[in-house]
Structures are given as C-alpha cells and as structure tokens.
C-alpha positions as CSV (number, residue, x, y, z in Angstrom):
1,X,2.1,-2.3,15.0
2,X,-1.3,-3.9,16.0
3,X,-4.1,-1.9,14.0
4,X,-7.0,-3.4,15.6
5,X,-8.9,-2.0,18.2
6,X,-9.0,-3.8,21.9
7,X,-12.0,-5.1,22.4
8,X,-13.9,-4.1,25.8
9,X,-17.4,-5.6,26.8
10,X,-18.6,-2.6,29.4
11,X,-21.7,-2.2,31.1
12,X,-22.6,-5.6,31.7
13,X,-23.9,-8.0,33.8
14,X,-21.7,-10.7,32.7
15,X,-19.4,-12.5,35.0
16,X,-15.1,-12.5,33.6
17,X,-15.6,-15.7,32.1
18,X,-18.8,-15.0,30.1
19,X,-17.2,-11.4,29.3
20,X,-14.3,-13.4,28.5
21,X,-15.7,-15.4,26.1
22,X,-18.1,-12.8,24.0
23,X,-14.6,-11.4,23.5
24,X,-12.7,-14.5,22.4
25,X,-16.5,-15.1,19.9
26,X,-16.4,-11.6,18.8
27,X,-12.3,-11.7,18.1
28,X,-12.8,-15.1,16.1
29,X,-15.5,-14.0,14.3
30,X,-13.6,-10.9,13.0
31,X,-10.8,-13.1,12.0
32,X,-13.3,-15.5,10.3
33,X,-14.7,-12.9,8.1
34,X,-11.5,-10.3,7.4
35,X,-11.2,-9.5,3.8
36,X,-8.6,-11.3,1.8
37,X,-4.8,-9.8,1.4
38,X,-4.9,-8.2,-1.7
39,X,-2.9,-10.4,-4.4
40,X,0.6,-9.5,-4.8
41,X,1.4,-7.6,-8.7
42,X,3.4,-9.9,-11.3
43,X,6.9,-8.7,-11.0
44,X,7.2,-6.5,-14.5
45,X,7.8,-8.2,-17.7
46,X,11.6,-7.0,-19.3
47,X,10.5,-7.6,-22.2
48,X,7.8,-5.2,-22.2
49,X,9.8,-3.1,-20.4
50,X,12.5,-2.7,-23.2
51,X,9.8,-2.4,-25.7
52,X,8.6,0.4,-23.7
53,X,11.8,2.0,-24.1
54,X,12.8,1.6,-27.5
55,X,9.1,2.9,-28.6
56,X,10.2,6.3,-26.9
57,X,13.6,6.3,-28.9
58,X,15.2,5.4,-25.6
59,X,18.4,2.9,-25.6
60,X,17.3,-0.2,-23.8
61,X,20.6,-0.6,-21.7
62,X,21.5,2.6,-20.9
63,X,20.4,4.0,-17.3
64,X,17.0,5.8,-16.9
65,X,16.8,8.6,-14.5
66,X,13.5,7.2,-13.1
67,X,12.6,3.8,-12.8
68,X,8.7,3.4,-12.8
69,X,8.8,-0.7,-13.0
C-alpha cells in the first residue's frame, strides 16, 4: 500500500514540463528529508528470559500460557 499522498501542482501557470519538474523537486526533496526507520529491537536475551521465570517460581522449560518475549 503506498501511504503517501499524490502530489498535484493546480492553479498554475506552469507549462507540463515545469509542473513536471516542481513535482519530481518536491518528491526528491521529501525523500531527502524523511525520518529515519526506527531501529529494529535486539531479539530477547534467554538468559534473561529464564531468569525472569525462575524469579516468579516458574519452571524455566515448561510451556507459558503467554509468551510476552
């Protein structure tokens, strides 16, 4: 799905090509200053995750009902 807008130069005096090319400025520009991707989250240490569980009295290999990691 494309979630940006399509751009449109209207009520101007501009011939195709120079609307054409405020466009293409306007579009590059907008890639040029996006905001970064947001960093991806370290994949969850087992080790913290089994301390996690024994701390609640929980055994560290058997099967939890919910899985928040």
């Amino acid at each position: 799905m494309n979630r940006r807008p399509q751009l449109v130069l209207r009520g101007s005096s501009a011939s195709r090509e120079e609307a054409a090319a405020v466009i293409a400025a306007v579009e590059q520009f907008r890639r040029d200053t996006r905001p970064q991707a947001a960093p991806r989250e370290p994949a969850p240490n087992p080790w913290l995750r089994a301390a996690r569980l024994e701390a609640v009295g929980h055994p560290v290999d058997a099967a939890v009902g919910w899985d928040p990691w």
